[in-house]
N, C-alpha and C positions, 0 to 999 in steps of 0.2 A: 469521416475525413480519411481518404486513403492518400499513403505514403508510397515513395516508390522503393520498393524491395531494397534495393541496395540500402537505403537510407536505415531502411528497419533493420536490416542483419548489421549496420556497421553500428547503429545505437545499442546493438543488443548485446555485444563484445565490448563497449566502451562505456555503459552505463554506472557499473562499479566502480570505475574509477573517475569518474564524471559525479558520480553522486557523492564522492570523499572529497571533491573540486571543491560542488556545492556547497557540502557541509561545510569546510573550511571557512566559505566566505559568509555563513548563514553566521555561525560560529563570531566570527570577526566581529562581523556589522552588525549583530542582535545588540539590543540593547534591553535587554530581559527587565522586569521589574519582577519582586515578589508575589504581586498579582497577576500578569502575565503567565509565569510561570504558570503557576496553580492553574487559570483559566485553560492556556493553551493545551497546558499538561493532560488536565484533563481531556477536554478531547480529542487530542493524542492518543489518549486509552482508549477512545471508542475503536478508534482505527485500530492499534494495535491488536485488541480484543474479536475485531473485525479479522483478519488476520490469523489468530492464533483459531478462532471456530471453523476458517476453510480450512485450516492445514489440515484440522483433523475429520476432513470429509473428502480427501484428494491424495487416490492414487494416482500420483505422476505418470501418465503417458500409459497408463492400464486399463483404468479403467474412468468410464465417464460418469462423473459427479454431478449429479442433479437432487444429492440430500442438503440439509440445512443452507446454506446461505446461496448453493448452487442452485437450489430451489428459486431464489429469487434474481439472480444477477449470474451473468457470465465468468465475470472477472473482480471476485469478492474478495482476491489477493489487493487487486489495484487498488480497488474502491476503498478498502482500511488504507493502505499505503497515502490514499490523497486525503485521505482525513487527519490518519498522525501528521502528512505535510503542512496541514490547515494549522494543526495543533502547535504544531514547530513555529509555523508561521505568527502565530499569535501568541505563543511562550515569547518571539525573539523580539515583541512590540517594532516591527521594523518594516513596515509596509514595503520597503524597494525588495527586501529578502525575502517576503511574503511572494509577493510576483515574480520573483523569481525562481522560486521553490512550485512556483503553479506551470511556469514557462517551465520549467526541468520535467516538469510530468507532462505537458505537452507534448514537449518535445524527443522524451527520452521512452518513457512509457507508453505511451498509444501507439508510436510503432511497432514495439516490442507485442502488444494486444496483438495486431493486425499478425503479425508472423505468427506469432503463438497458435493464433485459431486457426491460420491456413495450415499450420502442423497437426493442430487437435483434428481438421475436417479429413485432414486425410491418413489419420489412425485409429480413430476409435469411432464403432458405428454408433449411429444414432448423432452425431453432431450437428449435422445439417437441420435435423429436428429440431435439436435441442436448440441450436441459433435461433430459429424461429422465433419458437417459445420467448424466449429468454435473452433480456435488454442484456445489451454488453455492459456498461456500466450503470446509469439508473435502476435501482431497483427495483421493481415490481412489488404494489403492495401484499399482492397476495402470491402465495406461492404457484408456479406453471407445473409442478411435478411435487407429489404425496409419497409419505416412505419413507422407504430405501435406510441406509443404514444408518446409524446415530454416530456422534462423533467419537472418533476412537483415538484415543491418546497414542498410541503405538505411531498412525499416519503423523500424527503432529511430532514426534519424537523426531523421527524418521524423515519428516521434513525438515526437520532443523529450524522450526520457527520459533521457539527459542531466541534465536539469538537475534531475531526482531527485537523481541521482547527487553533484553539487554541491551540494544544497542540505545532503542528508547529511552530506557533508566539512563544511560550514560551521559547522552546528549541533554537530558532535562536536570541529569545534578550538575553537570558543565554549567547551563544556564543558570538553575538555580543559584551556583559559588559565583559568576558573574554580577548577580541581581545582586549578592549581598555585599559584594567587596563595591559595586556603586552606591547602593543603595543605603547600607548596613543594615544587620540585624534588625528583624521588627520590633 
C-alpha cells in the first residue's frame, strides 16, 4: 500500500499526539473485564516484548540491523506495537475501539513504515538487499540473515524502550482499576 509522501511526513509529526487522542477514547469506551484484561494483557506482553528484543539490536540510523528479530521482519518495532494494540484491544473487551486501534495503525503507522524505509534506503548500505530479503511486516519463519551481534542492553537503554514498557503497565492497571470498580473485586 503506497501513501503519498506528504500524507506520511504529515502522519509522522502528528502521530504522538494522535495516538494520546486514541488512547483517550480507547481509555473512555473500553469496557475492560478482569478476564479481558489478563487475556489482552497478556498479549500485549508479546508485543511489548516484541519491541524491547529490537531495541536492543538497532543502531538508529548507523547502522543496519539484520540480527535477532531483523533477521526475520523489517519493521519488528511495528509488528510488537500492532500486537500490544491487539492486546489493548482485547484487554478494553470493546470491539468499535478494537477497530479503531487497527484503523490508527493503518492509518498512522504504515505511512510512517513507507518514509522510514525510503530514509533507511538512502543511508545505510545494503538496504535494498536487505528489503529484498526481508518481509516488511510478516514475519518470515526462518531467519534471511545468520549472526551478527546479540542483543545489547546499552542500544535498548539508549533507545528508550523502556518507556514502551511503562506506558504498557500504565494503560493495563488504568484498565485493570476500571474492570474492578465495574466489575468489583474477584
Amino acid at each position: 500500500m503506497a501513501f503519498p509522501k506528504q500524507f506520511a511526513e504529515f502522519v509522522a509529526r502528528t502521530r504522538v499526539v494522535a495516538g494520546f487522542i486514541v488512547l483517550g477514547l480507547f481509555l473512555w469506551l473500553s469496557t475492560p473485564t478482569l478476564e479481558s484484561v489478563a487475556l489482552g494483557g497478556a498479549i500485549g506482553l508479546i508485543g511489548v516484548l516484541i519491541r524491547a528484543w529490537a531495541a536492543g539490536h538497532l543502531a538508529k540510523n548507523q547502522q543496519l540491523a539484520t540480527s535477532g528479530p531483523y533477521a526475520y521482519v523489517r519493521n519488528p518495532l511495528y509488528v510488537g506495537t500492532l500486537i500490544a494494540g491487539i492486546g489493548f484491544g482485547v484487554a478494553g473487551a470493546h470491539w468499535a475501539i478494537a477497530a479503531l486501534l487497527v484503523a490508527f495503525f493503518i492509518l498512522y503507522y504504515l505511512p510512517v513504515v513507507e518514509e522510514e524505509e525510503r530514509h533507511l534506503a538512502k543511508i545505510l548500505p545494503g538496504y535494498d538487499e536487505y528489503r529484498e530479503k526481508t518481509p516488511k511486516l510478516l514475519p518470515r519463519l526462518t531467519p534471511a540473515y545468520l549472526g551478527g551481534p546479540s542483543f545489547r542492553r546499552g542500544l535498548y537503554l539508549r533507545n528508550q524502550e523502556y518507556q514502551a514498557l511503562f506506558g504498557y503497565l500504565f494503560v493495563l492497571a488504568i484498565l485493570a482499576g476500571k474492570a474492578v470498580l465495574v466489575q468489583g473485586p474477584s
